[in-house]
C-alpha positions in Angstrom: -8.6 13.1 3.9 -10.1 9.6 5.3 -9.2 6.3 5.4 -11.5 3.2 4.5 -10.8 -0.1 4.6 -13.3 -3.2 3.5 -12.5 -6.0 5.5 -11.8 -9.2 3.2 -10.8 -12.6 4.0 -7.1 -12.8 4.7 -4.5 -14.7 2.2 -2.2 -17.0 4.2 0.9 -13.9 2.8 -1.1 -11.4 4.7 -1.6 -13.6 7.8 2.7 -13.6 8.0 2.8 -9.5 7.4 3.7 -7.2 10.6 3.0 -3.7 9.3 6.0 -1.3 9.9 8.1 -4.5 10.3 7.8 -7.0 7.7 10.5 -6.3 4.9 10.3 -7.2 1.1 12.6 -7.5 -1.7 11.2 -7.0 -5.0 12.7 -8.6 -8.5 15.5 -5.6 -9.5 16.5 -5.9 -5.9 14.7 -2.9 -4.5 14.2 -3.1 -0.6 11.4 -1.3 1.3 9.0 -2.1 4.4 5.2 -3.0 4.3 3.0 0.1 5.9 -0.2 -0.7 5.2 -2.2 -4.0 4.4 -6.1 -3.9 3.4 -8.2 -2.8 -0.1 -7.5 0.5 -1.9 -9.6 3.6 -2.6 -8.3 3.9 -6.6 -8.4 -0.2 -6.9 -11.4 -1.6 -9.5 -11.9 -3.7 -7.4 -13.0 -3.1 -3.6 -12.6 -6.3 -2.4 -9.0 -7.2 -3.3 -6.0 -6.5 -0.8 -2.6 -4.6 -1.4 0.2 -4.4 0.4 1.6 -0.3 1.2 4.8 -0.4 0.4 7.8 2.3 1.6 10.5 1.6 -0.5 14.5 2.7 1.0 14.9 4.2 -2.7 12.6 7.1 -2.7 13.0 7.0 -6.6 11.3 3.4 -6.9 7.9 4.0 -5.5 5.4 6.0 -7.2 2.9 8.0 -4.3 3.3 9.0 -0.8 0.9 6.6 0.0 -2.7 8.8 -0.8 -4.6 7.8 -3.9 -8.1 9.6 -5.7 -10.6 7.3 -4.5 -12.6 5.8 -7.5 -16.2 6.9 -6.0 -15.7 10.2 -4.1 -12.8 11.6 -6.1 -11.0 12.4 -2.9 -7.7 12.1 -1.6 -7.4 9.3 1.0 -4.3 8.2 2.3 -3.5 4.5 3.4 -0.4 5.1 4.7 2.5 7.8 5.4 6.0 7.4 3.2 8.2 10.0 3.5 8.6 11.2 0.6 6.1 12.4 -2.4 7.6 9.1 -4.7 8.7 6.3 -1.9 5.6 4.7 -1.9 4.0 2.1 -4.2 0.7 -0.3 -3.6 1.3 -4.3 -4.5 -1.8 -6.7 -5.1 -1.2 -9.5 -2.5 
């Protein structure tokens, strides 16, 4: 497994994010903390940036933070949840 990350100009939402810190709520009320900020390996598009999300309701997220990059076709994880379903990605 490998990491990559394409460095991008950052939005003035990423410039107030403190990974393992910064908290978020979404719209049905679910609570998590950001792990990872940068691009994707499974995103169409290279250049846009996500937010790594590790939610306190291991049933809301959908990953454990890996994804099937889109031109290897291997695993590469962005971030660590701790659990198989706790983690989702969110465009920023």
């Amino acid at each position: 497994m490998t990491s990559k990350a394409i460095t991008t100009p950052q939005s003035s939402i990423e410039k107030n994010i403190v990974v393992g810190k910064t908290r978020i709520r979404d719209v049905d009320g679910f609570v998590g903390t950001i792990m990872y900020v940068g691009s994707v390996a499974s995103a169409k598009k290279a250049t846009e940036n996500y937010a790594g999300v590790v939610w306190d309701d291991a049933s809301r997220g959908k990953h454990d933070g890996s994804v099937i990059c889109r031109t290897t076709n291997q695993l590469v994880r962005h971030f660590q949840a701790p659990t198989p379903t706790s983690g989702s990605f969110l465009k920023l």
